[in-house]
C-alpha positions in Angstrom: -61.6 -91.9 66.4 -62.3 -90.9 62.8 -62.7 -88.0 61.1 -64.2 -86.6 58.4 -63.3 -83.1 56.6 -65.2 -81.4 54.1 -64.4 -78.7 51.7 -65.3 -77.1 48.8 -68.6 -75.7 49.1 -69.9 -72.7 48.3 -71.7 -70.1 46.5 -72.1 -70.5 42.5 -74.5 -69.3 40.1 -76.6 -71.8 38.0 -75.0 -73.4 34.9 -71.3 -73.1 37.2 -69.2 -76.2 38.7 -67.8 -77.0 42.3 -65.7 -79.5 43.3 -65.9 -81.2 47.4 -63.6 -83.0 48.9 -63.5 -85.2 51.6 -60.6 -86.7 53.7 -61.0 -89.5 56.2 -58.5 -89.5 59.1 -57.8 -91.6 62.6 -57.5 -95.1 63.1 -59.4 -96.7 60.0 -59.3 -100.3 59.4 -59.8 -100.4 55.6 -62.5 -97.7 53.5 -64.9 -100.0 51.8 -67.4 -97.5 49.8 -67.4 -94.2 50.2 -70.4 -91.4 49.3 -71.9 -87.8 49.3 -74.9 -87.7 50.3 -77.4 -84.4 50.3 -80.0 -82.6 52.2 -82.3 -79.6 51.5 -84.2 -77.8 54.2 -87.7 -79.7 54.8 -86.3 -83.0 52.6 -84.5 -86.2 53.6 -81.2 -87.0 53.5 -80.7 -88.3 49.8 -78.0 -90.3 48.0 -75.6 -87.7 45.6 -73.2 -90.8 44.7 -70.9 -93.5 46.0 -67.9 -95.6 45.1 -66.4 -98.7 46.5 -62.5 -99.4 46.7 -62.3 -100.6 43.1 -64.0 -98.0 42.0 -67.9 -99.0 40.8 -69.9 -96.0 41.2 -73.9 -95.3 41.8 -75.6 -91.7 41.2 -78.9 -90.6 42.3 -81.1 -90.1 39.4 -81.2 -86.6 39.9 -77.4 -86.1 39.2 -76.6 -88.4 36.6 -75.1 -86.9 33.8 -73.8 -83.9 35.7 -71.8 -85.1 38.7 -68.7 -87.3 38.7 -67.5 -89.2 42.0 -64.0 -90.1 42.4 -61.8 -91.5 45.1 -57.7 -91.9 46.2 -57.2 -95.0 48.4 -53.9 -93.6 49.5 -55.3 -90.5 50.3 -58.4 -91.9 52.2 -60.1 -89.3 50.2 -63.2 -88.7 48.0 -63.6 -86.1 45.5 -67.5 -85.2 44.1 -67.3 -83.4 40.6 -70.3 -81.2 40.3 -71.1 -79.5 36.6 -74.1 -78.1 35.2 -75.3 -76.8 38.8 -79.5 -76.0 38.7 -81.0 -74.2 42.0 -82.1 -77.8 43.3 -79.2 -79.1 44.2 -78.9 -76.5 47.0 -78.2 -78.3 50.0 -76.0 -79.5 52.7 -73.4 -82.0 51.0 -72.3 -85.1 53.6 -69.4 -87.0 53.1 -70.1 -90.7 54.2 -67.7 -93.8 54.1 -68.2 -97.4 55.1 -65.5 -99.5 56.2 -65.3 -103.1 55.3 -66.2 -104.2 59.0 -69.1 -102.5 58.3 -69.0 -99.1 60.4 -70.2 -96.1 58.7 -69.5 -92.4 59.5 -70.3 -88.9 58.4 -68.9 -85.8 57.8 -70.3 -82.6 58.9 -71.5 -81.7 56.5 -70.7 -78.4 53.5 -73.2 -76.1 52.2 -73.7 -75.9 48.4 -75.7 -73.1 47.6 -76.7 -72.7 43.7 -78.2 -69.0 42.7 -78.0 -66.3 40.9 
């Protein structure tokens, strides 16, 4: 069984930071990449950023610049680095990692909610 636990989210105004967290946990054979991902009421479920184990990362376009995704291997955990916060990225933030057999699992997700 594996688990993943998010934290972090919140409230914030526009213009503030956050920072999520995610720990994996239970029998896991090796972490390949691992990813926040993002949905907004009424929208799909979009990619936020991954990294794999030696550490090349990917952003969706409409983060670049602004978020920062970082990763422990000993701590089988991933960090997401949010700055420069607009209303749109409200949304429920999912932690997502992929081993290196090729299973993939997902948090439950952690509501980022960006207002004034």
């Amino acid at each position: 069984q594996v688990q993943l636990v998010e934290s972090g989210g919140g409230l914030v105004q526009p213009g503030g930071s956050l920072r999520l967290s995610c720990v994996a946990s239970g029998t896991i054979f090796s972490i390949n990449a691992m990813g926040w991902y993002r949905q907004a009421p009424g929208n799909e479920r979009e990619l936020v950023a991954t990294i794999t184990r030696n550490g090349r990362t990917n952003y969706g376009d409409a983060v670049k610049g602004r978020f920062t995704i970082s990763r422990d291997n000993v701590k089988n955990t991933v960090y997401l680095q949010m700055n420069s916060l607009k209303p749109e990225d409200t949304a429920v933030y999912y932690c997502n990692i992929m081993t290196v057999t090729g299973l993939t699992y997902w948090g439950q997700g952690t509501q980022v909610t960006v207002s004034s």
